[in-house]
Chimera marker file (.cmm) of the C-alpha trace (Angstrom):
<marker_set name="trace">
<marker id="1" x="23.651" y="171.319" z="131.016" r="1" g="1" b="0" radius="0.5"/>
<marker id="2" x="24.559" y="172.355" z="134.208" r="1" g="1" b="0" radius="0.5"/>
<marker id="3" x="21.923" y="172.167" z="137.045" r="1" g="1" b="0" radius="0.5"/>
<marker id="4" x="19.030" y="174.572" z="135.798" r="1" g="1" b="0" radius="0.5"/>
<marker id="5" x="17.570" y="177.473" z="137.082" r="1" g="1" b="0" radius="0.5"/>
<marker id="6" x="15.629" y="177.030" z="139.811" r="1" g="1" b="0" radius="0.5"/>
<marker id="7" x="11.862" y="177.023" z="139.238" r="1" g="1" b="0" radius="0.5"/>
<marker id="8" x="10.162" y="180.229" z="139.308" r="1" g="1" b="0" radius="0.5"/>
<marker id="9" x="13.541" y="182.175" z="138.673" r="1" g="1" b="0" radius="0.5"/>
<marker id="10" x="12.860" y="185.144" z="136.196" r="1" g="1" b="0" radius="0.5"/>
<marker id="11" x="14.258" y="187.368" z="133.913" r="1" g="1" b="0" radius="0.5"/>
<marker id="12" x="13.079" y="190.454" z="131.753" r="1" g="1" b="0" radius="0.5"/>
<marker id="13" x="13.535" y="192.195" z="129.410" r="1" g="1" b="0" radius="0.5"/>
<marker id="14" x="12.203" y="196.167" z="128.560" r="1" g="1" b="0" radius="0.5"/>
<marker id="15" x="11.729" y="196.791" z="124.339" r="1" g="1" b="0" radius="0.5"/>
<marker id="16" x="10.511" y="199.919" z="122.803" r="1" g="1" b="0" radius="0.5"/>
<marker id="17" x="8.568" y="199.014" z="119.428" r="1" g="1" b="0" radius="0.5"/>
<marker id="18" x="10.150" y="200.935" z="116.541" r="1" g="1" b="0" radius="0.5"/>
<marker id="19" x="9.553" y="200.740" z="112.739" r="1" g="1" b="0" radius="0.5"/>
<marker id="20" x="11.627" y="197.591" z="112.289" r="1" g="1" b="0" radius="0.5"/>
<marker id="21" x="8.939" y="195.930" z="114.976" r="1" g="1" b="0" radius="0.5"/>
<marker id="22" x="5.777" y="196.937" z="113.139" r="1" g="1" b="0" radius="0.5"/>
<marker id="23" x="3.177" y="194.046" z="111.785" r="1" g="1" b="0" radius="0.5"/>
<marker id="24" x="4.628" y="193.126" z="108.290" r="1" g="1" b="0" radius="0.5"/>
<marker id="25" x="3.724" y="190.698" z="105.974" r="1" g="1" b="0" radius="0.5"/>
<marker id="26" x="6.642" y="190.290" z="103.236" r="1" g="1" b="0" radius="0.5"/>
<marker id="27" x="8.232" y="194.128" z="102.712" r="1" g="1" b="0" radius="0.5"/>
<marker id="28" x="4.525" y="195.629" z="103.138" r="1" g="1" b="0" radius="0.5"/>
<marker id="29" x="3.829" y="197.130" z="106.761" r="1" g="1" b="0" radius="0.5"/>
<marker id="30" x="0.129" y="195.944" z="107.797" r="1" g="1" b="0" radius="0.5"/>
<marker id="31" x="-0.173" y="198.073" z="111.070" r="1" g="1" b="0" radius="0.5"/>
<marker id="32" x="1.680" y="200.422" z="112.675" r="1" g="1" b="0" radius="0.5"/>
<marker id="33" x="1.608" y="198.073" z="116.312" r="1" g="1" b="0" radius="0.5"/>
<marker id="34" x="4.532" y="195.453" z="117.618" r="1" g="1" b="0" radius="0.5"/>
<marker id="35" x="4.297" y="192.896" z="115.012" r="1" g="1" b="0" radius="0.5"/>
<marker id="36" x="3.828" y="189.013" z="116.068" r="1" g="1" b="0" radius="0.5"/>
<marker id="37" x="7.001" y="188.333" z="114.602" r="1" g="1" b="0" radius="0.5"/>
<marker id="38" x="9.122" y="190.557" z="116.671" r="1" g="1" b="0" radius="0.5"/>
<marker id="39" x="6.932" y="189.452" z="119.943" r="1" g="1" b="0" radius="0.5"/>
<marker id="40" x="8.368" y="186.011" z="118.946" r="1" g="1" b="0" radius="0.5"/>
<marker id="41" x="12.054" y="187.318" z="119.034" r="1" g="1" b="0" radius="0.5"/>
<marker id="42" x="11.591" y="189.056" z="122.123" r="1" g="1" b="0" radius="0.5"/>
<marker id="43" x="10.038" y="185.737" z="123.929" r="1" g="1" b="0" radius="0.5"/>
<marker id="44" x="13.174" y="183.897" z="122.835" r="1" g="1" b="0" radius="0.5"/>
<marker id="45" x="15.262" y="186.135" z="123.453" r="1" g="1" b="0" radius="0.5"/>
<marker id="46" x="13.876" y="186.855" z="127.158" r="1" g="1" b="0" radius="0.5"/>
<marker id="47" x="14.015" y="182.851" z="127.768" r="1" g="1" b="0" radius="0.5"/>
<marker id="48" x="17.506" y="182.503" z="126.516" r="1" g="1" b="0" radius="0.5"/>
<marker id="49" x="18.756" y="184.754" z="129.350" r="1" g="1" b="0" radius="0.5"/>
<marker id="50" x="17.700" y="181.599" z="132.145" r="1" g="1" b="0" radius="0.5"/>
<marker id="51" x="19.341" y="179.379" z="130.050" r="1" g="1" b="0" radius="0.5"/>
<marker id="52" x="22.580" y="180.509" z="128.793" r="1" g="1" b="0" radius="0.5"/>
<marker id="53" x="24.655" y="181.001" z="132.325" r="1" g="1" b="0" radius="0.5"/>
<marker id="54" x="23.431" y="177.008" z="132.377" r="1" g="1" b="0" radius="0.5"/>
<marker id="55" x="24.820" y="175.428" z="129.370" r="1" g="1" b="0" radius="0.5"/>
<marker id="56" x="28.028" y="173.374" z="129.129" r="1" g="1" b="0" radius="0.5"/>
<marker id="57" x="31.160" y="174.432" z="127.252" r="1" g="1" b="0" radius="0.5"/>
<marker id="58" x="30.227" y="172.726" z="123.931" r="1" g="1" b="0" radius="0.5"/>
<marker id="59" x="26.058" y="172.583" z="124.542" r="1" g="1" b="0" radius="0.5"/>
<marker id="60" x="23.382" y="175.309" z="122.473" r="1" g="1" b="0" radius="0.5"/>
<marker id="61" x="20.074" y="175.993" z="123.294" r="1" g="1" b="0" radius="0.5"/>
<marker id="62" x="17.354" y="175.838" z="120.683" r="1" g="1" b="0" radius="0.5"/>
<marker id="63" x="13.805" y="176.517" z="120.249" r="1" g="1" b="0" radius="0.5"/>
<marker id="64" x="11.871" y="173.463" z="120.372" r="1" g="1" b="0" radius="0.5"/>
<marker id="65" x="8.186" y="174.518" z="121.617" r="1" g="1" b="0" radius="0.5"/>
<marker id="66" x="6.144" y="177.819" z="120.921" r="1" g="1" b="0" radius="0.5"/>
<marker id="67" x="2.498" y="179.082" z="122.089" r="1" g="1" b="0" radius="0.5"/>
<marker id="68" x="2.074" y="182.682" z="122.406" r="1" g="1" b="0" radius="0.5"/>
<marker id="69" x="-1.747" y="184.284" z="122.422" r="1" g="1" b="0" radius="0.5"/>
<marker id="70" x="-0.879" y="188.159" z="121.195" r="1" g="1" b="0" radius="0.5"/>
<marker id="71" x="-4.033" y="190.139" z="122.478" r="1" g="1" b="0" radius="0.5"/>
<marker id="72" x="-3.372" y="193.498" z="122.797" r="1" g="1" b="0" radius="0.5"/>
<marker id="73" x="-2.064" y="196.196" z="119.700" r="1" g="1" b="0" radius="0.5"/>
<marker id="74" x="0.416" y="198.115" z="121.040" r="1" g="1" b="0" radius="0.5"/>
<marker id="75" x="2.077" y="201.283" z="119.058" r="1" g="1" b="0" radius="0.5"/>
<marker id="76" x="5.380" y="202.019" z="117.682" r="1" g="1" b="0" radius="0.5"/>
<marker id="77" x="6.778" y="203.853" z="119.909" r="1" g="1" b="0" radius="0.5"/>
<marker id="78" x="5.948" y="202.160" z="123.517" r="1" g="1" b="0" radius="0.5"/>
<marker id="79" x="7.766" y="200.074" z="125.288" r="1" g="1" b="0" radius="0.5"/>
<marker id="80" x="6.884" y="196.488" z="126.534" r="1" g="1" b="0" radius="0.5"/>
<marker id="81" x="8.386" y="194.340" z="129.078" r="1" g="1" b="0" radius="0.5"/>
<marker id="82" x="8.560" y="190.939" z="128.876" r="1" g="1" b="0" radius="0.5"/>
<marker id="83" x="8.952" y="188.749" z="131.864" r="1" g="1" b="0" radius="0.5"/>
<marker id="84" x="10.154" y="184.915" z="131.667" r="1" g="1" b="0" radius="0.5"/>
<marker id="85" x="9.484" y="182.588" z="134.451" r="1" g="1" b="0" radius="0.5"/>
<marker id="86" x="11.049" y="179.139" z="134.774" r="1" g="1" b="0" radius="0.5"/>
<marker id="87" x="8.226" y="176.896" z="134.880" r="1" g="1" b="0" radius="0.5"/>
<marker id="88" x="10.178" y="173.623" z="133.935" r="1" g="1" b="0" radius="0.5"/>
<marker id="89" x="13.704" y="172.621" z="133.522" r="1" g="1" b="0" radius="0.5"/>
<marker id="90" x="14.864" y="168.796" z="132.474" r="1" g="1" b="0" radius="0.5"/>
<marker id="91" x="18.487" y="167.541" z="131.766" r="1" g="1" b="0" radius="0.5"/>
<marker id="92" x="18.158" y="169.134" z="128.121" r="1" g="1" b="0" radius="0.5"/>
<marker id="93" x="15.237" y="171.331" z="128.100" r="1" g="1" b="0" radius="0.5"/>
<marker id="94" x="14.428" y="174.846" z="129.661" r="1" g="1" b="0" radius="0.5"/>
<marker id="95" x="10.306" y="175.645" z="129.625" r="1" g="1" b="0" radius="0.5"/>
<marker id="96" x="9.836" y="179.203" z="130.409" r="1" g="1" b="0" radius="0.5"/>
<marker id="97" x="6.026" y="181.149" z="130.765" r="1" g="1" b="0" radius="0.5"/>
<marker id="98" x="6.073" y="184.418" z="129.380" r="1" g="1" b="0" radius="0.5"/>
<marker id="99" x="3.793" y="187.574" z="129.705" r="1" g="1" b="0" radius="0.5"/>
<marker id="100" x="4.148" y="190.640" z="127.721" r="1" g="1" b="0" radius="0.5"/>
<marker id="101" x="2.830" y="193.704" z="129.384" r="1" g="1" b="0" radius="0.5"/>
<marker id="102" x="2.692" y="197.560" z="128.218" r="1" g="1" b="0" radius="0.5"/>
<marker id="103" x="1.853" y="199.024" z="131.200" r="1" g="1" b="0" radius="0.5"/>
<marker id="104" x="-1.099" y="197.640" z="133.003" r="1" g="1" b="0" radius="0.5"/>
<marker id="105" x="-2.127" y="195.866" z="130.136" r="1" g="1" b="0" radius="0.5"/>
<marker id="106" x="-1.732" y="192.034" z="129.234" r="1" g="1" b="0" radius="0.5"/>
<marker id="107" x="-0.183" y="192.130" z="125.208" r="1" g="1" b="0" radius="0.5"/>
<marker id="108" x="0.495" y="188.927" z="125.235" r="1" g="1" b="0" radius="0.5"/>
<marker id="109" x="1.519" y="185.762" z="127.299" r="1" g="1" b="0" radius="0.5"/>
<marker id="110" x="2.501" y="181.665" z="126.586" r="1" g="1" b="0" radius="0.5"/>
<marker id="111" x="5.482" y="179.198" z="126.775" r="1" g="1" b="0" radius="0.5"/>
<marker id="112" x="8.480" y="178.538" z="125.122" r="1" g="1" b="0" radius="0.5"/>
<marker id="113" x="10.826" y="175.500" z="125.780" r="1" g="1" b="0" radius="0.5"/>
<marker id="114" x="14.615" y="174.919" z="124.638" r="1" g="1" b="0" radius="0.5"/>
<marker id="115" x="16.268" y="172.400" z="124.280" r="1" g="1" b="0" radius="0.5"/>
<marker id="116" x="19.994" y="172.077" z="124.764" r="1" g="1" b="0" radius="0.5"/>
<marker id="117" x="21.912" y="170.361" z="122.377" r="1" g="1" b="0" radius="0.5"/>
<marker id="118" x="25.722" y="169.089" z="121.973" r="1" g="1" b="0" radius="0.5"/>
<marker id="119" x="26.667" y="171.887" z="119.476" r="1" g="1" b="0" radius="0.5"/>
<marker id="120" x="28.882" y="169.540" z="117.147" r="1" g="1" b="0" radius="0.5"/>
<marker id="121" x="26.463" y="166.809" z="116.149" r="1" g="1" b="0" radius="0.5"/>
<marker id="122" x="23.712" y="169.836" z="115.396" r="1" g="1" b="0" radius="0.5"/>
<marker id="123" x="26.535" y="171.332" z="113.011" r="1" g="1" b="0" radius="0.5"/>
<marker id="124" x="26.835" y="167.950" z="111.797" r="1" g="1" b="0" radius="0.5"/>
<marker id="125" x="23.127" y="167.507" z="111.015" r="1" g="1" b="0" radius="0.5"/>
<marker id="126" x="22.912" y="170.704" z="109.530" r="1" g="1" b="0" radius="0.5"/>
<marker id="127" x="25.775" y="169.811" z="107.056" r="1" g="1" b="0" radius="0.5"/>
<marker id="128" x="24.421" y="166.468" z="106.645" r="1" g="1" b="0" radius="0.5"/>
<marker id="129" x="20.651" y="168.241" z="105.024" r="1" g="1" b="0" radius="0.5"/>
<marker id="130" x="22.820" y="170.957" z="103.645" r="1" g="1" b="0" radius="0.5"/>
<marker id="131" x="24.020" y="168.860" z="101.078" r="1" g="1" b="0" radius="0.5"/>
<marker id="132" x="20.636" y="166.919" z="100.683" r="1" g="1" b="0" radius="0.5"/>
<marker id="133" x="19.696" y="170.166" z="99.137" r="1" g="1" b="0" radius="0.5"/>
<link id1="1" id2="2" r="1" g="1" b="0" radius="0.2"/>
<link id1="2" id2="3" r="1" g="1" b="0" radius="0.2"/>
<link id1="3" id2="4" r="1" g="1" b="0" radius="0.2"/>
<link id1="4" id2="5" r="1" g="1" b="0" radius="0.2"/>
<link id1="5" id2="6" r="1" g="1" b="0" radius="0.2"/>
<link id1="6" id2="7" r="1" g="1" b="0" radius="0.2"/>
<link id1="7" id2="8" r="1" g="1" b="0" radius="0.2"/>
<link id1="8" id2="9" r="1" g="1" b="0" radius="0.2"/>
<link id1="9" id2="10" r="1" g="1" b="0" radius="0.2"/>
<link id1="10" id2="11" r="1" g="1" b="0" radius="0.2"/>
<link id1="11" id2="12" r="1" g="1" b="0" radius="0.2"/>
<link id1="12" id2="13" r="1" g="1" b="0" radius="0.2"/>
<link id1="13" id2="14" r="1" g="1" b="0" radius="0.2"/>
<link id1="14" id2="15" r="1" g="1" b="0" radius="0.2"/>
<link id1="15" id2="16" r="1" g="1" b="0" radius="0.2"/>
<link id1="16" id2="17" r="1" g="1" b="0" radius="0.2"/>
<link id1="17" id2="18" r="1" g="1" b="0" radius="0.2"/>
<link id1="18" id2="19" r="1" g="1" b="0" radius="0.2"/>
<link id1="19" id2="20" r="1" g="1" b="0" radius="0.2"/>
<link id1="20" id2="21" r="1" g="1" b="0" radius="0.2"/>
<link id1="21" id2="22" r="1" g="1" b="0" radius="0.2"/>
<link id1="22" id2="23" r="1" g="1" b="0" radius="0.2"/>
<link id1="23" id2="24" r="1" g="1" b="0" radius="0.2"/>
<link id1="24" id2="25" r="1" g="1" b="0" radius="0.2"/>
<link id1="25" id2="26" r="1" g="1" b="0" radius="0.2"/>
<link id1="26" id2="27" r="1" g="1" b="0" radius="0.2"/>
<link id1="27" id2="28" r="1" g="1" b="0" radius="0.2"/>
<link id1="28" id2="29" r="1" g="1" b="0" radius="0.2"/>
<link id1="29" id2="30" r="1" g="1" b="0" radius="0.2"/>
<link id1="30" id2="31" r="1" g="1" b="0" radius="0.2"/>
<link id1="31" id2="32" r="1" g="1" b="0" radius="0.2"/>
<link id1="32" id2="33" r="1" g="1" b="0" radius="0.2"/>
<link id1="33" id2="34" r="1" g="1" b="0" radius="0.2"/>
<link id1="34" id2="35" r="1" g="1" b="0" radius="0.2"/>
<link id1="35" id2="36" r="1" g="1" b="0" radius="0.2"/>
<link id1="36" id2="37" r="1" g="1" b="0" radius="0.2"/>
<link id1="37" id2="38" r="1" g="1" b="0" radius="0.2"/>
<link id1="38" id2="39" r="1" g="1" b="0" radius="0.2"/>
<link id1="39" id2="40" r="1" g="1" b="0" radius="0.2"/>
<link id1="40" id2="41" r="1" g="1" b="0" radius="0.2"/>
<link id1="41" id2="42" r="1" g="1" b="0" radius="0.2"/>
<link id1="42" id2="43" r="1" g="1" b="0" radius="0.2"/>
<link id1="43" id2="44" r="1" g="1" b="0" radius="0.2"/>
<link id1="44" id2="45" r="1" g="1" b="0" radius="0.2"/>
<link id1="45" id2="46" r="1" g="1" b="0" radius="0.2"/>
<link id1="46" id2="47" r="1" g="1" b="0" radius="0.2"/>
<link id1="47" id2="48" r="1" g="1" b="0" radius="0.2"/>
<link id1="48" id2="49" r="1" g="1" b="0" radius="0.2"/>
<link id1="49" id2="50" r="1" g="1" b="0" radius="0.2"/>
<link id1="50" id2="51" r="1" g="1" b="0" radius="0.2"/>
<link id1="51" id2="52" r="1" g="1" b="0" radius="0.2"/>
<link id1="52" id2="53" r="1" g="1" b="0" radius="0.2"/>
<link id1="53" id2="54" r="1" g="1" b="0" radius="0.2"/>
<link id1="54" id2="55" r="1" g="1" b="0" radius="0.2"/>
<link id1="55" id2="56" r="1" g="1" b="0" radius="0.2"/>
<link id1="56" id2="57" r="1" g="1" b="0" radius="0.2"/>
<link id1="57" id2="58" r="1" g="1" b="0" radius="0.2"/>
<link id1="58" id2="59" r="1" g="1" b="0" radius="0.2"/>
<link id1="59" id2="60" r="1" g="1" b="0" radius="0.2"/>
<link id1="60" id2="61" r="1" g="1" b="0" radius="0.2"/>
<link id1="61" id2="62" r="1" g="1" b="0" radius="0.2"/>
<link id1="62" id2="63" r="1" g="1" b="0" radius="0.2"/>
<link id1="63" id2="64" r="1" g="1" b="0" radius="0.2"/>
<link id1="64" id2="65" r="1" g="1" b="0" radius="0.2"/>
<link id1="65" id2="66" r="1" g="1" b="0" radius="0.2"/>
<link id1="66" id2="67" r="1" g="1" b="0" radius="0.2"/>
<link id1="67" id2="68" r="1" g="1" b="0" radius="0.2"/>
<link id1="68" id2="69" r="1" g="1" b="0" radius="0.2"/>
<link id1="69" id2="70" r="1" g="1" b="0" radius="0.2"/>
<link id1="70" id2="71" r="1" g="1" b="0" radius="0.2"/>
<link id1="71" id2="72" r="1" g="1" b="0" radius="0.2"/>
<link id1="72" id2="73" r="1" g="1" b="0" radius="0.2"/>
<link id1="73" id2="74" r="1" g="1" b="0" radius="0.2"/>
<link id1="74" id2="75" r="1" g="1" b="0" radius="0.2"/>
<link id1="75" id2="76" r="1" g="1" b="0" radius="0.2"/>
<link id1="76" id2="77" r="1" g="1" b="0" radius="0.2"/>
<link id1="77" id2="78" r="1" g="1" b="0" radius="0.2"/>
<link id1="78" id2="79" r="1" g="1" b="0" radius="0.2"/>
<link id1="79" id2="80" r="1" g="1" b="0" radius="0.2"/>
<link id1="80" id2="81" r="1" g="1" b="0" radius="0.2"/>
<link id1="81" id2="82" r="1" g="1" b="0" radius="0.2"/>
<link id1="82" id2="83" r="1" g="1" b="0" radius="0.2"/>
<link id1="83" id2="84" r="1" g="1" b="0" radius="0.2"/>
<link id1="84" id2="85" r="1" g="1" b="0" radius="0.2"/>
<link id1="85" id2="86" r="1" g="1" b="0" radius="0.2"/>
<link id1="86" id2="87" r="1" g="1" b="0" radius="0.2"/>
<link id1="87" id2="88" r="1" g="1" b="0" radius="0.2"/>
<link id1="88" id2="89" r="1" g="1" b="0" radius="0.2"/>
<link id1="89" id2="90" r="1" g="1" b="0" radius="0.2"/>
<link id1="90" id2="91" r="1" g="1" b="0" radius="0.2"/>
<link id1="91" id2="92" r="1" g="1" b="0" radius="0.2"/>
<link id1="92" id2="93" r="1" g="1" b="0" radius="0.2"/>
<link id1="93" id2="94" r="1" g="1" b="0" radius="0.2"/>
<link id1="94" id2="95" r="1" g="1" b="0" radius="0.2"/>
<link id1="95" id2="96" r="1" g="1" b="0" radius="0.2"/>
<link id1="96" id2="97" r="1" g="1" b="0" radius="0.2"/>
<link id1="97" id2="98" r="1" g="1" b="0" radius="0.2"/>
<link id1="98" id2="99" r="1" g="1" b="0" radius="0.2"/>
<link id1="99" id2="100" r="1" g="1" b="0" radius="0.2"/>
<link id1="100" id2="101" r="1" g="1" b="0" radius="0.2"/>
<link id1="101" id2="102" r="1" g="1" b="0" radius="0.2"/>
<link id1="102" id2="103" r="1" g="1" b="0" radius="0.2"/>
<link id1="103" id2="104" r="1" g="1" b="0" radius="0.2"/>
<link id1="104" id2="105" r="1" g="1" b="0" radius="0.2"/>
<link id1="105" id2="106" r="1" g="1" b="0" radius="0.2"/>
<link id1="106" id2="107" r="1" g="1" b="0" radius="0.2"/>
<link id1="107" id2="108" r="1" g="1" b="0" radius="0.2"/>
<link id1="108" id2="109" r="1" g="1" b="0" radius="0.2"/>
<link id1="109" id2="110" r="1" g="1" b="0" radius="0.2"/>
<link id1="110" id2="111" r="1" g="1" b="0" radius="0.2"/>
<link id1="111" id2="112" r="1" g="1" b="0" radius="0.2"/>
<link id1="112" id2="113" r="1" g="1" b="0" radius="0.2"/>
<link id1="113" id2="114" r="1" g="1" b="0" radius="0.2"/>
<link id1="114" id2="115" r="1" g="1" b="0" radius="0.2"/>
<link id1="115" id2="116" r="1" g="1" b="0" radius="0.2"/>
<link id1="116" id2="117" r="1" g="1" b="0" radius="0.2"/>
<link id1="117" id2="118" r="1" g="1" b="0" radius="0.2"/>
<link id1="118" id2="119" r="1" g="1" b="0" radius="0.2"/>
<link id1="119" id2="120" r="1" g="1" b="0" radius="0.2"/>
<link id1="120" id2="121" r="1" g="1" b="0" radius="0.2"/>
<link id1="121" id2="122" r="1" g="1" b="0" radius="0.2"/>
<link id1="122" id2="123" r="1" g="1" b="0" radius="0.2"/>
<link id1="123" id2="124" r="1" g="1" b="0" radius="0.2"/>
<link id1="124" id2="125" r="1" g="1" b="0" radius="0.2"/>
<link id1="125" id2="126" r="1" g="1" b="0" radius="0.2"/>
<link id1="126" id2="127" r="1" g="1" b="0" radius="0.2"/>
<link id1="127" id2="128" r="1" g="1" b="0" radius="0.2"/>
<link id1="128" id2="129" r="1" g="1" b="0" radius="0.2"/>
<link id1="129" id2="130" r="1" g="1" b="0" radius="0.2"/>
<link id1="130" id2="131" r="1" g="1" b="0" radius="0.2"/>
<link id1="131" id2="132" r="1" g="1" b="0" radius="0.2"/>
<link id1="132" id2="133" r="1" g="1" b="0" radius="0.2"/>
</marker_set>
C-alpha cells in the first residue's frame, strides 16, 4: 500500500433509503426503516473511498473488523449521510470511524478496518477452500 491517508482525512457519502434498503429478514420486510444490513454496505462502502486511491497495482482491500451501534429508525424515503474518518492506517490496514446522520440526528456510528491484501495469494486461498468444499 502506498503511504495512507493521512489521519483524520474524510470522505462521505449521501444515500436515500429505498425499498431495496428496508429491514429484511430472508424475503420478508420487517420495517419499513434503513435496514442494518444496508447500513453495513454503506459503512464499507464509505471507508473504501480512503483506501482505494492508496492501494498498489496488484493489492485489495478487505473487511477485516466491524462495530456499528444502529440507534435511530430512519424511513424509506430519507436520505442519510455517512461520514468516514481515518482514525488509523498501518502498512496493510485502513481503520476508519463512521457516523451515520439523517439530519441532526445520530442513526448510527462505529469502526471498520481493512486490510489490504496481495490480490493473487487471496485468489489462491479462495481456490484452495473452494475445492475443500
Amino acid at each position: 500500500m502506498r503511504p495512507g491517508p493521512a489521519r483524520g482525512e474524510t470522505a462521505s457519502l449521501d444515500v436515500t433509503v429505498d425499498e431495496s434498503m428496508a429491514a429484511t429478514i430472508g424475503d420478508d420486510q420487517v420495517h419499513p426503516v434503513y435496514g442494518t444490513a444496508a447500513l453495513v454496505v454503506h459503512v464499507e462502502q464509505v471507508c473504501r473511498q480512503l483506501l482505494v486511491p492508496h492501494l498498489e497495482p496488484g493489492e485489495e482491500g478487505v473487511g477485516y473488523h466491524l462495530e456499528v451501534t444502529h440507534r435511530e429508525p430512519v424511513p424509506v424515503g430519507a436520505t442519510v449521510t455517512l461520514t468516514a474518518t481515518v482514525a488509523n492506517v498501518g502498512a496493510q490496514k485502513l481503520v476508519c470511524e463512521v457516523i451515520v446522520r439523517w439530519g441532526t440526528r445520530l442513526v448510527a456510528r462505529g469502526s471498520f478496518e481493512q486490510r489490504v491484501v496481495d490480490l493473487e495469494r487471496f485468489r489462491l486461498g479462495i481456490e484452495a477452500r473452494s475445492a475443500a468444499v
